[in-house]
C-alpha positions as MATLAB code, in Angstrom:
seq = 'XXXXXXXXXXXXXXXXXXXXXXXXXXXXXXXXXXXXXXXXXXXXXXXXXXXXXXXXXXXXXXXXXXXXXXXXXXXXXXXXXXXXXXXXXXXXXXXXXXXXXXXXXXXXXXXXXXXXXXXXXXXXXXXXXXXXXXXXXXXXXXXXXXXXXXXXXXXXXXXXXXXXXXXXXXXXXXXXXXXXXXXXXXXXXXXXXX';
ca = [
      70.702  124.180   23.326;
      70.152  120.389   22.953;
      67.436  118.347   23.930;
      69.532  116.072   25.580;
      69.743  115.461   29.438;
      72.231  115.765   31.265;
      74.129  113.759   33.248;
      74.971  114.345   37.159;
      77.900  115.679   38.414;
      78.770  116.409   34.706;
      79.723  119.793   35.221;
      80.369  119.707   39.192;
      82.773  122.301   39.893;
      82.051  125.437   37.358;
      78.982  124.779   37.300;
      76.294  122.666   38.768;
      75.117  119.280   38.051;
      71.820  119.692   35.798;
      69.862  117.383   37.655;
      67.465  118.189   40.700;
      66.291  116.718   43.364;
      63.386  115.392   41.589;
      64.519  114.754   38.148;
      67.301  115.068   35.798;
      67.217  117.818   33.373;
      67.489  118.808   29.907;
      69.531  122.192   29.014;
      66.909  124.008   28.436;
      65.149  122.712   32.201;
      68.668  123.152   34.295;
      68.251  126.583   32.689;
      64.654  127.554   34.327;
      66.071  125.922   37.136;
      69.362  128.298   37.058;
      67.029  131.152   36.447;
      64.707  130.537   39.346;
      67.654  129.696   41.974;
      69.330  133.094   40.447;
      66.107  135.024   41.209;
      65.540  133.339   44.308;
      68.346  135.208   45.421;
      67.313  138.483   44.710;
      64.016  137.649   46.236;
      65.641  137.188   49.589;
      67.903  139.637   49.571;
      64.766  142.525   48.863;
      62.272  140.489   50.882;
      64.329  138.553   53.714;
      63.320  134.527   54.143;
      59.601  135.315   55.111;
      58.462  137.718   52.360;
      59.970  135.180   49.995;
      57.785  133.057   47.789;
      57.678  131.168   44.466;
      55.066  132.833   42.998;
      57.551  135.830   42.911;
      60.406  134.258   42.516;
      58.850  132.755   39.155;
      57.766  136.418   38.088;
      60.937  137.380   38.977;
      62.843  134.958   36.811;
      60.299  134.842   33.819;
      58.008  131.765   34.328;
      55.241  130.938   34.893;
      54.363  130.050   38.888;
      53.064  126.166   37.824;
      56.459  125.951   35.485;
      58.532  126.523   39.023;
      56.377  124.588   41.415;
      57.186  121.594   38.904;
      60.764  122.000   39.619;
      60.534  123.244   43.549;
      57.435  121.945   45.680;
      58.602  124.979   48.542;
      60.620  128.046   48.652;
      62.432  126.144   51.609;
      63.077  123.319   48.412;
      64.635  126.575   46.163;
      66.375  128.018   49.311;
      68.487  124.539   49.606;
      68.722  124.086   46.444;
      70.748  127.562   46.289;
      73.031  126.776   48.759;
      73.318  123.036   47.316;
      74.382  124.620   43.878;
      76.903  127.053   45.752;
      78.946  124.413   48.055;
      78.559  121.545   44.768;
      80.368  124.723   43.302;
      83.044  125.429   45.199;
      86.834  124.389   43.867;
      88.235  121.654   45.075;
      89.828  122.136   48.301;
      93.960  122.446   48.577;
      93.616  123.166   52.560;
      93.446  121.297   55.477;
      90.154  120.383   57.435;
      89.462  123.649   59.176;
      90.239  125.816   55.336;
      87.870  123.419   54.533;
      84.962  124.419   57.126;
      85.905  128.274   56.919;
      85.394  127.779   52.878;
      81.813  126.107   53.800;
      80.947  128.407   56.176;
      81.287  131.284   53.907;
      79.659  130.300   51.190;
      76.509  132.896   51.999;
      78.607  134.465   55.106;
      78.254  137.811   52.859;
      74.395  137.711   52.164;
      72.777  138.128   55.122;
      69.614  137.606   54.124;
      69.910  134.520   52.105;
      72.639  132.893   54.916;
      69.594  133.477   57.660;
      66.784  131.946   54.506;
      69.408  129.028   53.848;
      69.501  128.069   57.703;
      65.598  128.088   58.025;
      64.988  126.285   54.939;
      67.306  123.300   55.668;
      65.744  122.810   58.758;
      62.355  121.917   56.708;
      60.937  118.232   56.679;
      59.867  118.135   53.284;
      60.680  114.909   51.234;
      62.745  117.623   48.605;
      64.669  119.218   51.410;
      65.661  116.196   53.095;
      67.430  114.846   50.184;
      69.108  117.951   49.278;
      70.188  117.718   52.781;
      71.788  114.126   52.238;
      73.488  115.649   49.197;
      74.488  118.538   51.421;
      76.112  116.330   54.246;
      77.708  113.777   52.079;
      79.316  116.766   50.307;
      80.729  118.329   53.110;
      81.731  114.856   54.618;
      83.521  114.423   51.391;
      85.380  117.685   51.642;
      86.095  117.325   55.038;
      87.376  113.515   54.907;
      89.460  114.344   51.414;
      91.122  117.442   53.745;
      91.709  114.761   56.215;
      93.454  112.294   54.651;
      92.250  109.487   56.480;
      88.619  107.772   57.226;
      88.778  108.878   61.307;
      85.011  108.611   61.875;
      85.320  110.030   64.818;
      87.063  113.105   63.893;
      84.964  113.642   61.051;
      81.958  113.163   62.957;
      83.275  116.049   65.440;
      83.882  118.416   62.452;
      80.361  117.758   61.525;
      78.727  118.402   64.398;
      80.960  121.647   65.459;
      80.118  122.790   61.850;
      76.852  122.080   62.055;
      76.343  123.399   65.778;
      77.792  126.696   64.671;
      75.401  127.295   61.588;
      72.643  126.737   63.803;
      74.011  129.463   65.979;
      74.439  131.736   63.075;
      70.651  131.266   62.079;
      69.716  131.867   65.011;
      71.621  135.272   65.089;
      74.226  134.684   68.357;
      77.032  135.323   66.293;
      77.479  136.521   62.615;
      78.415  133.841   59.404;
      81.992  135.362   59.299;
      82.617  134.850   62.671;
      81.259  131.582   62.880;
      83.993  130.577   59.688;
      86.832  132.744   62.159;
      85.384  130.369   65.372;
      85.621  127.217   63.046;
      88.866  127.917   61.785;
      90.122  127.126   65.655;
      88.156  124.251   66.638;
      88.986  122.318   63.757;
      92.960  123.114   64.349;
      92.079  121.861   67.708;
      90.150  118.701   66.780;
      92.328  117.841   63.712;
      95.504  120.039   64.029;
      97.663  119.858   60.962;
];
């Protein structure tokens, strides 16, 4: 591995950017971060969103609990973070605007655990989260506006709050991930039918 950082958005797509929300990163630091996000993971899925810290995350991945705190100041930073890597991950979308939110909203649909941690943990205030959020939103904006074909603000501002709105009621455990993609799939046919 080189010593050389990386540039952002330099491998969006297969695989995420090396750069966090704090710094960009050389190989060898985007792979500690890879490690931790990939343990994170496992954390949550044995320990559910309140058992889950970095101390053990960092055991978990190999390093050393001051090596990950320089790279995530929370475990609500690491828990975006994961679901910032997976939707920066996902392929290029071929579908319309509500393939689009049903791809979104599945991205942790099958984990309960982590979908439930990811909710919580975007809701945090902290500086780190609230950027990853930005990144978040202007991602799915993106996706949703590409899908679209047009710049309809107002459209696109309805998908975002419907998608939104229905996450929230996922984390909050009124209705399951996969549903909330099925539920998604028909409002957005109904707010931008194809």
């Amino acid at each position: 591995m080189s010593g050389q950082l990386s540039t952002p958005g330099a491998t969006a797509g297969a695989n995420p950017p090396h750069e966090s929300t704090r710094r960009r990163l050389t190989d060898r630091q985007a792979d500690t971060v890879r490690r931790l996000t990939e343990a994170a993971v496992a954390e949550v899925r044995e320990t559910g969103y309140e058992g889950l810290t970095v101390r053990n995350v960092a055991r978990r991945a190999g390093v050393a609990p001051a090596t990950a705190y320089t790279y995530f100041a929370s475990k609500n930073h690491l828990l975006t973070e994961v679901f910032w890597r997976r939707l920066d991950g996902l392929p290029p979308s071929t579908g319309d605007v509500a393939e689009v939110l049903r791809d979104i909203a599945l991205l942790v649909a099958g984990e309960p655990e982590l979908a439930a941690a990811c909710t919580t943990a975007m809701l945090a205030s902290d500086p780190d989260v609230q950027e990853l959020r930005l990144r978040v939103g202007g991602t799915i904006h993106n996706r949703l506006k590409q899908a679209l074909g047009r710049n309809d603000p107002v459209i696109l501002d309805a998908l975002e709050m419907a998608y939104s709105g229905a996450l929230l009621q996922a984390g909050m455990g009124y209705t399951s991930y996969a549903e909330v993609a099925d539920r998604l799939h028909k409002v957005a046919g109904l707010i931008a039918p194809s």
